[in-house]
Structures are given as C-alpha cells and as structure tokens.
Residue, then its C-alpha position, 0 to 999 in steps of 0.5 A: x363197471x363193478x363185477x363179481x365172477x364167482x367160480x370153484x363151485x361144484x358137486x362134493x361129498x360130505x366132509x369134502x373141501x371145496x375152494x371159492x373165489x370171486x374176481x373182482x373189478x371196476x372199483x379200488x379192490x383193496x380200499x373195500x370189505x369183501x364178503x360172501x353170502x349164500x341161499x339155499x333153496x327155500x331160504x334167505x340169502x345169509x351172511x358167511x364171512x366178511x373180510x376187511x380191506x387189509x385181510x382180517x376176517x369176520x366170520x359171522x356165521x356160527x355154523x361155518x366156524x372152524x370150516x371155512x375160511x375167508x380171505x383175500x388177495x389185493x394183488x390179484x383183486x380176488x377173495x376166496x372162500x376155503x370150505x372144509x368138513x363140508x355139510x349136507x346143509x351147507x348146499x346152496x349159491x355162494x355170492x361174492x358182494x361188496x358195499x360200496x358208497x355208490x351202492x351194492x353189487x352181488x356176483x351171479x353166484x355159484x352153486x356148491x352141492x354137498x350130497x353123497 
C-alpha cells in the first residue's frame, strides 16, 4: 500500500535551516507530483510547494519563496523540502502527499519548531 514517512524535522533558531524528506512507497514514484503541506496549530492545513514527476517545481506558497526549495529524487523514491532563513511563523507539521487517480495519501507529518 502507498506510504509516506516523513523525517528531518526538529527544533531550529530562527533564520536556521532545516532539511525534510519524505520516503515514499507502494505506488510508481516518479510517474506522480509530490508536494508538501503544513499545519499550524489553530490553522489550515496550506500548500507549500508542489514538484512535478520530472523535477520542476511549483512554489505556491508566497511566504516561502526564496526560502525553501522543493525536489525530488526518482531513484531513491524520496522528496525533499530544504527550509532556509527559517521563521517563527514557519512552525508547524509538514506533510508529504500525493494525489493519485485511487485517491489521496498524506504521511504522518513531522514537526518543525522555529523558536529561540
């Protein structure tokens, strides 16, 4: 079955640097967009960044742009989130999903902590 593991979050000082990643399995990896989404506490879950099957990326997030940086790696079924200048507004639970024509899957999601 799909799986998500999400891992590499953790506590970080502002303007820290933090590196995600997401294990992905159960399903043809690299015929699917990834993406990573986020919750903090109190507030929607929002989308952060989308990476296509063949590695481009699509930051929607206006408030990570120039921060954070999405992408993939089809070999080793993994997506990474590198998270830099990091923010006290940028705490929260990252999750890894995908949307595939069977449906959708989230990862268990990891907390990243920005605090001083």
């Amino acid at each position: 079955q799909v799986q998500l593991v999400e891992s590499g979050g953790g506590l970080v000082q502002p303007g820290g640097s933090l590196r995600l990643s997401c294990a992905a399995s159960g399903f043809p990896f690299s015929n699917y967009a990834m993406s990573w989404y986020r919750q903090a506490p109190g507030k929607r879950r929002e989308l952060v960044a989308t990476v296509t099957s063949i590695g481009g990326s699509i930051n929607v997030l206006d408030s990570v742009k120039g921060r954070f940086t999405i992408s993939r790696d089809n070999a080793k079924n993994l997506v990474y989130l590198q998270m830099s200048s990091l923010k006290f507004e940028d705490t929260a639970v990252y999750y890894c999903y995908v949307w595939r024509e069977h449906g959708e899957y989230w990862g268990q999601g990891t907390q990243v902590t920005v605090s001083s």
